[in-house]
C-alpha positions, 0 to 999 in steps of 0.5 A: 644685191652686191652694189647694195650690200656694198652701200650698206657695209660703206654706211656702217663704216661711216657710222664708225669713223672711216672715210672713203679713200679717193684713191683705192692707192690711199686705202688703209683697209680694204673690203673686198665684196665678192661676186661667184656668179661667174668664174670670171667674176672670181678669177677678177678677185684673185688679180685684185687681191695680187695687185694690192698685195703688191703695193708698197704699203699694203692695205689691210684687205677684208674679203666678203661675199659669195666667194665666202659664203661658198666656204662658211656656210651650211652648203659649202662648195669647199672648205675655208681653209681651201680658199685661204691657201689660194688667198694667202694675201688676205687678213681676214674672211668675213661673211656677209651678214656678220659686215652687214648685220641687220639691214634694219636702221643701216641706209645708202651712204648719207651723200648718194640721196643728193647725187641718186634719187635711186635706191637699192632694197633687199626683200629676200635673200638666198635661193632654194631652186638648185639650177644645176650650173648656178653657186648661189643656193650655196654662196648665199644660202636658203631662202630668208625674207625680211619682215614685211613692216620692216621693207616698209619703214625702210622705204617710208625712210628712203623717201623721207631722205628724197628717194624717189626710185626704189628697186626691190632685190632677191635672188627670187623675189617672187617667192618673198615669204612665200610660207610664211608672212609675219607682220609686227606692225599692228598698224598695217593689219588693216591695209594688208587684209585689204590687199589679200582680199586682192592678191593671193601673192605676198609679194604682189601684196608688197607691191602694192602696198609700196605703191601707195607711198606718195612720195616714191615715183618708181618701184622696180625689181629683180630677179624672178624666176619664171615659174614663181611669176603668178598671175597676181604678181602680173596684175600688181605689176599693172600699177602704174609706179611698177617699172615697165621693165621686167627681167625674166631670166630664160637660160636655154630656149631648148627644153633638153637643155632646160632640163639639164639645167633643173629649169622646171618649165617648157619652151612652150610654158615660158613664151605662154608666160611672155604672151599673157604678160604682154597682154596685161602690159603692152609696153612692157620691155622684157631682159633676160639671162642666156647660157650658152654653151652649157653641157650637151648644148647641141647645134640645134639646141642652140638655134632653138636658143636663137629661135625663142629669142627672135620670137619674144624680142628681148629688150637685153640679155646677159649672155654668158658662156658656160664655165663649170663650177666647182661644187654644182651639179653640172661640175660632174657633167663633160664640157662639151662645147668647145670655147672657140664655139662658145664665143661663136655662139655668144656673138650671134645671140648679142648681135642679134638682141643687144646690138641690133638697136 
């Protein structure tokens, strides 16, 4: 989502006039698009922000993202003026949506097409699902959907300009609009009918229907929470354009830690959903996100970690060690895994599923 944002806010500027500097050095103005899903990624910014700030002729410095949504927002972790005290360097907080705008009419930088037949295409954004530990639900808001016909001229658009790769973004993409499903485009009534005869899910429909455009050879997405996984969306995915690589974020595999995380489904449930997934697509290639760590992380609890990982035989995994945020539910709860423990921890399960190829 950040790399997309970032292309679409380049985009816009080229519209405007600017040139991308070749050198970060030669910048006269700077936009920072920020990332909060680990204090790392934050902690980062604030080392950019010094070294810029340092250089003999200083940039103008724009700071976007989450680290903003967190303070303008209608869920603020804490207030602007906060931030400002901790960035005193930058000239200017900007939210997203105001850099960005519509996503309407606004593609990739006009050079990435030759070089990358790949694209990036929001569907949704925002997250109402509240994981104790996670800042998304407050730096990026609640759940909206783009219009339906809206996804698809941009598509059609992406594959007229030599796209032939298109990945579907979200903080959940499985609940794409799932209250609501307006269509403008009266043209697409009859083929959307056709596909909820078939599927009960509206982003299974979208897949589908994204499928039948000829010219795009792969379509992939990110991310889905595994409760929101339905049997609809699987039986899309058995399309053959569907990527064969699903990432499907498992956190713990212990259900105490489960629940203290506010990941409302079972051990057992996840690898009931892994089994009939697998069913379906037998080559499917499964990747998935892991804390480790968290608070009230026993030993046990973490060799149940270990356990469900060899049980399911994760393709990759994107394993971070717990840091408490500012703002969640689990900030109020004792850090009680000590970080010389967190880095043992975090060794066994990478070598265990990311080099053990």
């Amino acid at each position: 989502m950040n790399e997309a944002e970032s292309e679409r806010i380049a985009a816009a500027l080229e519209k405007e006039g600017f040139q991308l500097a070749k050198k970060i050095e030669e910048s006269d103005l700077v936009i920072i698009n920020t990332c909060s899903v680990r204090q790392s990624a934050e902690d980062r910014v604030f080392g950019l922000i010094k070294n810029l700030s340092e250089q003999k002729e200083k940039p103008k410095i724009i700071l976007t993202g989450c680290m903003v949504g967190s303070v303008t927002g209608n869920r603020r972790r804490f207030g602007l003026k906060e931030l400002k005290r901790k960035l005193p360097q930058v000239d200017e907080f900007i939210e997203i949506e105001k850099l960005v705008g519509s996503f309407k009419g606004i593609f990739p930088p006009s050079h990435k097409a030759s070089a990358d037949k790949h694209a990036f295409v929001p569907i949704m954004k925002g997250c109402d699902n509240f994981c104790t530990y996670c800042v998304v639900p407050y730096s990026r808001g609640q759940e909206k959907s783009r219009l339906f016909d809206e996804i698809v001229e941009e598509v059609e658009c992406l594959a007229k300009k030599g796209y032939r790769h298109i990945t579907l973004l979200g903080q959940n993409v499985n609940s794409y609009q799932n209250s609501k499903f307006k269509i403008k485009n009266a043209k697409l009534q009859c083929k959307i009918q056709n596909l909820r005869k078939k599927y009960n899910n509206n982003f299974a429909v979208l897949l589908a229907f994204l499928h039948e455009i000829q010219e795009i050879e792969k379509i992939s997405f990110i991310t889905s929470n595994p409760w929101d996984l339905t049997d609809d969306i699987i039986e899309a995915m058995e399309l053959p354009k569907i990527d064969r690589c699903l990432h499907l974020p498992v956190q713990s595999g212990d259900d105490k830690i489960l629940q203290r995380m506010n990941r409302p489904y079972t051990v057992k449930q996840y690898m009931k959903l892994v089994e009939k997934i697998r069913r379906k697509i037998p080559d499917i290639k499964i990747s998935t996100d892991i804390i480790i760590g968290f608070p009230g992380e026993t030993k046990k609890a973490f060799e149940n970690t270990v356990k469900l990982c060899k049980k399911v035989g994760f393709e990759k995994a994107y394993i971070a060690k717990y840091s408490p945020r500012q703002g969640t539910a689990a900030y109020k709860m004792k850090d009680s895994v000590l970080h010389q423990e967190k880095k043992r921890r975090w060794k066994i399960l990478d070598s265990l599923i990311n080099q053990s190829g």
